[in-house]
DODREN-892775 format. One line per field, with one value per residue (C-alpha): y, z, x; residue in three letters; residue number from 0. Coordinates in steps of 0.5 Angstrom, whole numbers, plus 500, padded with zeros to 3 digits. Layout:
BEGIN
y: Y, ... $
z: Z, ... $
x: X, ... $
residu: ALA, ... $
num: NUM, ... $
***
This chain:
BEGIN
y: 500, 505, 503, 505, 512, 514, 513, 517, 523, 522, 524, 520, 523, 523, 517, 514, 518, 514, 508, 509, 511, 506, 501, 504, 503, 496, 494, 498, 495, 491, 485, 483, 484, 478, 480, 484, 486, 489, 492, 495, 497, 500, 504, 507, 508, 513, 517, 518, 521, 525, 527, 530, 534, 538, 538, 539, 547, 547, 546, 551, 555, 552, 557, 556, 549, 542, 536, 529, 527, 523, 516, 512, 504, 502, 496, 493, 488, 483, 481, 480, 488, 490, 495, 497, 498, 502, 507, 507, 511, 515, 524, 524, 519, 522, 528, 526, 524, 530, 532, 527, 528, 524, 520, 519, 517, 513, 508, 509, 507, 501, 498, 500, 499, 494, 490, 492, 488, 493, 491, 491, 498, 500, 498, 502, 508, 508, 509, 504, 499, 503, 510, 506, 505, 511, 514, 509, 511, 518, 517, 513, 518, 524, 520, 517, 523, 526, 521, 520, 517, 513, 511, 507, 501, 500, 498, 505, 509, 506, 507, 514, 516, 513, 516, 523, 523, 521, 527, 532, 529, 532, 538, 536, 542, 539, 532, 533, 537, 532, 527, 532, 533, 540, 542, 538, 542, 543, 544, 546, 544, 548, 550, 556, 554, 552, 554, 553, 556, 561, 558, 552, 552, 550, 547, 543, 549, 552, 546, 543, 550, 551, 544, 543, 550, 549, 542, 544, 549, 543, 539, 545, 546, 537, 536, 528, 526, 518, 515, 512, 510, 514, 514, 508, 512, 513, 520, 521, 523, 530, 530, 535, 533, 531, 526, 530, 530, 537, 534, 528, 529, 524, 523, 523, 519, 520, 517, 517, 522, 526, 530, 532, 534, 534, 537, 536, 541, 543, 540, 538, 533, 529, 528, 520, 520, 521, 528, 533, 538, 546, 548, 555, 554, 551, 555, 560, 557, 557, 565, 565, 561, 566, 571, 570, 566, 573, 577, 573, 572 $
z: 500, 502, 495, 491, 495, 495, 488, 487, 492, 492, 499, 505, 510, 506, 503, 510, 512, 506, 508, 516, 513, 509, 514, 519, 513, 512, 520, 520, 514, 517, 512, 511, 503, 498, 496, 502, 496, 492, 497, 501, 493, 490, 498, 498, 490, 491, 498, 494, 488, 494, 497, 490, 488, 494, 494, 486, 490, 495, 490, 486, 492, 495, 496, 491, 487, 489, 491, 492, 499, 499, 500, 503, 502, 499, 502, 496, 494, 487, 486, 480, 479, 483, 477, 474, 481, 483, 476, 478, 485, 482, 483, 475, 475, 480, 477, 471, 474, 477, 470, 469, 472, 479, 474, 470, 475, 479, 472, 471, 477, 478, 471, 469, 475, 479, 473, 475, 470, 467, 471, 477, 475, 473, 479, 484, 481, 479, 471, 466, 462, 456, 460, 463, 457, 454, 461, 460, 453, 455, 462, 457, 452, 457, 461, 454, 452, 458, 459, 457, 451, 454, 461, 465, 468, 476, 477, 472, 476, 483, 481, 477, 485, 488, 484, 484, 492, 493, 488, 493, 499, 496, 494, 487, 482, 476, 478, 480, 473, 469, 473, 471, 464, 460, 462, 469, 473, 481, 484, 491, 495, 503, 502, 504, 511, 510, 507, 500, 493, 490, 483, 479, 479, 471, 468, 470, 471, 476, 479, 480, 484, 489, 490, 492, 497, 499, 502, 504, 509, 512, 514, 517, 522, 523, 517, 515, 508, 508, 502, 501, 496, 496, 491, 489, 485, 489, 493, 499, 508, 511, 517, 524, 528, 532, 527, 526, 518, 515, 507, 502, 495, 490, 483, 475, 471, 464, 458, 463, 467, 473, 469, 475, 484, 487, 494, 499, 506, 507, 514, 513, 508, 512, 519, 517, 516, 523, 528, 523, 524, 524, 517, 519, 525, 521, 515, 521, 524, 517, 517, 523, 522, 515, 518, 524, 518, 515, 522, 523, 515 $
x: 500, 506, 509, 503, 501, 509, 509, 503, 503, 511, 511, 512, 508, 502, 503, 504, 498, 494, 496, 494, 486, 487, 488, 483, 478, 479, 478, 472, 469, 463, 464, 471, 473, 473, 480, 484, 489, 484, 480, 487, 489, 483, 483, 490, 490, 483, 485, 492, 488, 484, 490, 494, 488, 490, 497, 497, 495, 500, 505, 504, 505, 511, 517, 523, 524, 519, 522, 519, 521, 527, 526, 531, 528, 522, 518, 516, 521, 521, 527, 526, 523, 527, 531, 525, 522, 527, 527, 520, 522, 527, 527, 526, 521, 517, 518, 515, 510, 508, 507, 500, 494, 491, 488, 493, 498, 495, 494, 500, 503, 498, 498, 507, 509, 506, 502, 494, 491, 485, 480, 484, 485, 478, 476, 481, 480, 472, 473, 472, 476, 477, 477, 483, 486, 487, 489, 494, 496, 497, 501, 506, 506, 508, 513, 516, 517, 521, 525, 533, 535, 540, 540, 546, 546, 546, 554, 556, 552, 555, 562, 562, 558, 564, 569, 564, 565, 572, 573, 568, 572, 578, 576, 579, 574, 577, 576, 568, 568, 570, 565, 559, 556, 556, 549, 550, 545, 545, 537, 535, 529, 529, 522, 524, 524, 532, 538, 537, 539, 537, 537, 539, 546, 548, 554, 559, 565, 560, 557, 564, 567, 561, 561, 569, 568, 561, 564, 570, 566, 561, 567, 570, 564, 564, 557, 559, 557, 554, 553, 548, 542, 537, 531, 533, 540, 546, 545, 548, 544, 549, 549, 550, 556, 551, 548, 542, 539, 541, 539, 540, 543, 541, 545, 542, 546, 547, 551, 556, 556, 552, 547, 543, 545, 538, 539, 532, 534, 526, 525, 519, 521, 527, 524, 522, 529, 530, 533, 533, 539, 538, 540, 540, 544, 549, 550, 551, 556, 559, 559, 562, 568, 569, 569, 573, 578, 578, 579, 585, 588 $
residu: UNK, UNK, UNK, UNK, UNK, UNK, UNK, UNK, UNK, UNK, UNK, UNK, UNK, UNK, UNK, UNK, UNK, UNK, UNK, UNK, UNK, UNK, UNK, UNK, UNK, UNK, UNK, UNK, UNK, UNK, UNK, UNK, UNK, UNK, UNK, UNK, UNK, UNK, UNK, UNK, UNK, UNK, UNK, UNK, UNK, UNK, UNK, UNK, UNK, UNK, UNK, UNK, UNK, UNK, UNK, UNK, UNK, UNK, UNK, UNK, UNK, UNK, UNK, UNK, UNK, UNK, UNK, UNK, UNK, UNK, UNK, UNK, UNK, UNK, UNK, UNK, UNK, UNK, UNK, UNK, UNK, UNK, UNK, UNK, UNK, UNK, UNK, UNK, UNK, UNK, UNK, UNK, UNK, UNK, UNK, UNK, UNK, UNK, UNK, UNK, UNK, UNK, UNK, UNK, UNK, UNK, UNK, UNK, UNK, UNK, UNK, UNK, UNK, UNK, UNK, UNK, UNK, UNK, UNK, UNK, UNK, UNK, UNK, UNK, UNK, UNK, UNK, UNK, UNK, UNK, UNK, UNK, UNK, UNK, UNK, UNK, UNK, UNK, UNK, UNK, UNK, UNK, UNK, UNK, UNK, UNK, UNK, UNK, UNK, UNK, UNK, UNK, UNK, UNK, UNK, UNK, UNK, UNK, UNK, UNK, UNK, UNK, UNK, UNK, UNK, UNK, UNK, UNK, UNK, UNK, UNK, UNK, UNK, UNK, UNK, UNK, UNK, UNK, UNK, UNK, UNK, UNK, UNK, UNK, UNK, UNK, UNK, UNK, UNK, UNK, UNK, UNK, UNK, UNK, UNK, UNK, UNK, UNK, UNK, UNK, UNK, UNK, UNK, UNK, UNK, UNK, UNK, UNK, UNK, UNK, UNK, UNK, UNK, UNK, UNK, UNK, UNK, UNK, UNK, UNK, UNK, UNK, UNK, UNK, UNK, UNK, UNK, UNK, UNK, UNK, UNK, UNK, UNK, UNK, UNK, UNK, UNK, UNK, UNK, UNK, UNK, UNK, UNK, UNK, UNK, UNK, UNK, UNK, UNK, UNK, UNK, UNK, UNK, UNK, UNK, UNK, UNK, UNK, UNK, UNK, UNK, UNK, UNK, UNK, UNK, UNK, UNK, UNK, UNK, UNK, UNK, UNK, UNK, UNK, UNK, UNK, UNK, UNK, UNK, UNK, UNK, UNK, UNK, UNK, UNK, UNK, UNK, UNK, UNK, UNK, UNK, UNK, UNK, UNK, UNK, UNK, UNK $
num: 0, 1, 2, 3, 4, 5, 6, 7, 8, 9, 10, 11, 12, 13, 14, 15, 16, 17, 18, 19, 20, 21, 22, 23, 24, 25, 26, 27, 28, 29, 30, 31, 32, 33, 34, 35, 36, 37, 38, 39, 40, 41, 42, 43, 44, 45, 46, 47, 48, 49, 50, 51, 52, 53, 54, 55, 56, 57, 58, 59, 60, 61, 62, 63, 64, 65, 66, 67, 68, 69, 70, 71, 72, 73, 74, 75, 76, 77, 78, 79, 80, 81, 82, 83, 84, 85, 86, 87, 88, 89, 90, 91, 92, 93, 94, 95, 96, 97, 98, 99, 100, 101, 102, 103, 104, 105, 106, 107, 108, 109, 110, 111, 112, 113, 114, 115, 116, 117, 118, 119, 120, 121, 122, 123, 124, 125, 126, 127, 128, 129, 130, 131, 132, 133, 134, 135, 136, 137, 138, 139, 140, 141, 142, 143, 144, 145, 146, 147, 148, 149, 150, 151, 152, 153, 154, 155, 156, 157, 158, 159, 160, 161, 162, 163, 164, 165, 166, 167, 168, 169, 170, 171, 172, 173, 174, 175, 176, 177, 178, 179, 180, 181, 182, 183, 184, 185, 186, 187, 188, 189, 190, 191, 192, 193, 194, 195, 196, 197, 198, 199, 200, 201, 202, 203, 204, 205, 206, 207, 208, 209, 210, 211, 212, 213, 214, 215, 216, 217, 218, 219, 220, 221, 222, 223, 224, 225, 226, 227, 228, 229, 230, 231, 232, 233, 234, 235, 236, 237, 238, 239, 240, 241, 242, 243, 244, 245, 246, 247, 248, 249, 250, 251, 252, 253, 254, 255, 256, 257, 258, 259, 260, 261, 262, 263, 264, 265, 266, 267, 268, 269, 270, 271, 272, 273, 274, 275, 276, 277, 278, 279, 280, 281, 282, 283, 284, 285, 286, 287, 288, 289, 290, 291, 292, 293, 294, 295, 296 $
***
């Protein structure tokens, strides 16, 4: 149920919530459902759709860049899916779903990704077969077309992020830039209630030398860097010197290099993650200590 309403709303809080009501409606139920699995699906699959027609406002209002919730493990396991499940989950693959309408998404995401047949899914979202059909039609379209051309494989991107994070912990600017592409894009989300960046960082000289200095500075103030997979493509958790979460990094990989940083500090997206950290009173901290390095140079 998390699975499907996390890749709906693409946030963990409300899918979490989504599944809560969900549950609460199945206990309640006076008959117990023929098919808890289709009763438990076609629930989370309509409160989700109720909840994203709400949040579809809040988002146009939101302060700065919006980012899906960074998620870190998805309960749903198919070993046998298991690549194509991750895709499903990636910042770039909930993006483009926000893209599609409620309808849209949510076929999509119970016939493409967890393989709903029709009924099942006419069922779930209260329309017909053919009106299914054709929702399914132009969801793939609009998801085909803003997806890479070329995407690389599983190991590839596991070891252009290693080498990526060896460079960033030395500090090597050339060596970060010859790791991005050309075009390669840093995207900021603090939801205006954490440090965030004004704009969209492009291109691979500009992105490389914030990221050396900008690294260079959280070490200086104890921030640890953990690598870790995040939305199933190799990102990373920042962490104060107190291991509280600051924000998550996730990488895009294309065509052999990183094509995309996407950075959630925004506290209210971090807190399934555990302690969150003052993002504030670190880039505080961060002043200070260059102002006292100024005084004292």
């Amino acid at each position: 149920m998390f699975s499907i309403a996390y890749r709906i709303l693409g946030s963990v809080s409300e899918a979490e919530d989504a599944v809560q009501e969900t549950w609460l409606r199945y206990a309640s139920a006076p008959n117990p459902p023929v098919s808890p699995k289709a009763f438990l699906s076609a629930t989370v699959t309509r409160i989700s759709i109720d909840v994203l027609r709400s949040a579809r406002v809040r988002r146009e209002q939101y302060v700065g860049e919006w980012l899906p919730e960074p998620l870190l493990a998805d309960p749903y396991e198919d070993p046998e899916r298991s690549a194509e499940l991750a895709d499903s989950v990636s910042m770039a693959a909930l993006l483009l779903l926000e893209r599609l309408s409620p309808l849209e998404r949510a076929v999509f995401v119970l016939r493409e990704v967890f393989g709903f047949g029709f009924p099942e899914v006419a069922s779930a979202v209260g329309r017909s077969e053919a009106a299914c059909r054709q929702l399914a039609v132009r969801a793939r379209r609009h998801m085909a077309e803003g997806r890479p051309r070329f995407e690389a494989d599983r190991v590839e991107r596991e070891e252009l992020a290693a080498r990526f994070f060896d460079a960033l912990q030395a500090g090597e600017v050339d060596g970060l830039r010859a790791l991005l592409s050309a075009d390669a894009q840093l995207v900021g989300d603090g939801g205006g209630k954490a440090p965030q960046l004004a704009r969209t960082v492009v291109g691979a000289d500009h992105v490389g030398r914030l990221l050396a200095a900008y690294y260079g500075m959280l070490l200086d103030v104890d921030v640890t860097c953990e690598a870790r997979e995040v939305n199933g493509s190799p990102g990373a958790v920042f962490r104060d010197r107190d291991g509280r979460v600051l924000f998550t990094w996730t990488l895009d990989v294309l065509d052999g290099h990183i094509q995309t940083i996407r950075s959630v500090s925004n506290p209210d997206k971090l807190g399934h993650l555990g302690p969150v950290g003052d993002g504030w009173g670190v880039a505080e901290e961060i002043k200070d200590r260059r102002r006292e390095e100024r005084r004292t140079s």
